[in-house]
C-alpha positions in Angstrom: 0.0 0.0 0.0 2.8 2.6 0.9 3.9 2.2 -3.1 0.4 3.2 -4.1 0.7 5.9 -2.4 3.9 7.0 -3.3 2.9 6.6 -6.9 0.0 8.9 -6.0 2.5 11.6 -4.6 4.5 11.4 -7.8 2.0 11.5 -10.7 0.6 14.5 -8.3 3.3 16.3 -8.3 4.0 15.5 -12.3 0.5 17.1 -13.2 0.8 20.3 -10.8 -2.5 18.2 -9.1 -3.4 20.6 -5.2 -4.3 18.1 -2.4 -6.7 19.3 -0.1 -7.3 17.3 3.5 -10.2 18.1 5.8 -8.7 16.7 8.9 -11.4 14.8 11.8 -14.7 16.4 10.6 -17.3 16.2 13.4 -19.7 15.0 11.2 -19.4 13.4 7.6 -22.4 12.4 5.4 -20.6 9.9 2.6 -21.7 7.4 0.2 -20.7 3.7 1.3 -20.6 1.4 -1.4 -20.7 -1.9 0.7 -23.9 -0.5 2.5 -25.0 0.8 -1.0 -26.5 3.5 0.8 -25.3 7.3 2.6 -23.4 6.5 6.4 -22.9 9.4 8.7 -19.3 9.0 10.1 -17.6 10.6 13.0 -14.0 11.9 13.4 -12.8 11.2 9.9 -10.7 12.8 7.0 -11.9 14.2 3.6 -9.5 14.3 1.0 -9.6 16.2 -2.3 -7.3 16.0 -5.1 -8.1 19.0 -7.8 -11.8 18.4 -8.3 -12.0 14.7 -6.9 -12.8 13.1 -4.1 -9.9 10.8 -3.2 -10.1 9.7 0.5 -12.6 9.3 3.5 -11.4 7.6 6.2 -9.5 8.4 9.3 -5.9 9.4 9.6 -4.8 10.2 6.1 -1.3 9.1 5.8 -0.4 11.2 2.5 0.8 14.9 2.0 -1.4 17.9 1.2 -1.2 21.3 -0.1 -3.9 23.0 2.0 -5.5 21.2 5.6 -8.9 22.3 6.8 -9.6 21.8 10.8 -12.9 19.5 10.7 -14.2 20.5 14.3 -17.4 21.5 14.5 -18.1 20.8 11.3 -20.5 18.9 8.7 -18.6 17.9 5.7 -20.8 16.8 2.5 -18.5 15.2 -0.1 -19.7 15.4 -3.3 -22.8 17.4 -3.3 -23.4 19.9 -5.7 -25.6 22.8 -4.8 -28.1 23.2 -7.7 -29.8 26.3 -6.1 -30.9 28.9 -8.6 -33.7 31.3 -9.4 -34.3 31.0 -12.8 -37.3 34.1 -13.3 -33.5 36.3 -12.0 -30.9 34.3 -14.3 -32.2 37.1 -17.5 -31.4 39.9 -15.5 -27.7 39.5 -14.7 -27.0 37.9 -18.3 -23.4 39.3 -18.9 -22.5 40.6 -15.6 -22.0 37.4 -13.9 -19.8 36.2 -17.4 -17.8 39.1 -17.6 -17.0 39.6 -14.0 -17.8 36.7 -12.3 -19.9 36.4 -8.5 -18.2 37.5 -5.5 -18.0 34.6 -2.4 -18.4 35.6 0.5 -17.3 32.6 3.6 
């Protein structure tokens, strides 16, 4: 297992990939494929490398670019927030292109 992820580290670093590593989230909702259904878990690690998810578990042994504390909070791999109100979408038609939407955490 330790080659694996050595390999990982390497073809990471090859392709300029950015780990990110939520470290012991209170709470995580994530898909379990034995269970075939969603498990909350406690006191685990989220992983992300680029735009994938790459790890769940607890105590991720690899490297990462950027680590998140997890206390107190509720970590949702995956989801994708498909919130929008399309009667308002007409009315910012090339404002949101041309200059993008300002986040605010």
């Amino acid at each position: 297992m330790s080659g694996a992820t050595d390999n990982h580290k390497i073809a990471a670093e090859e392709v300029g990939m950015t780990t990110t590593v939520i470290r012991n989230a209170d709470w995580v909702i994530a898909w379990d494929e034995t269970a075939e259904r969603h498990l909350y878990r406690r006191g685990v690690d989220v992983v992300f490398a680029d735009d994938r998810i790459s790890f769940v578990g607890r105590n991720w042994p690899g490297a990462a670019d950027q680590v998140i504390d997890g206390k107190d909070r509720l970590v949702l791999p995956g989801l994708i927030d498909i919130h929008s109100h399309p009667e308002h979408e007409p009315l910012y038609r090339g404002v949101r292109e041309e200059h993008g939407d300002a986040i605010c955490i």
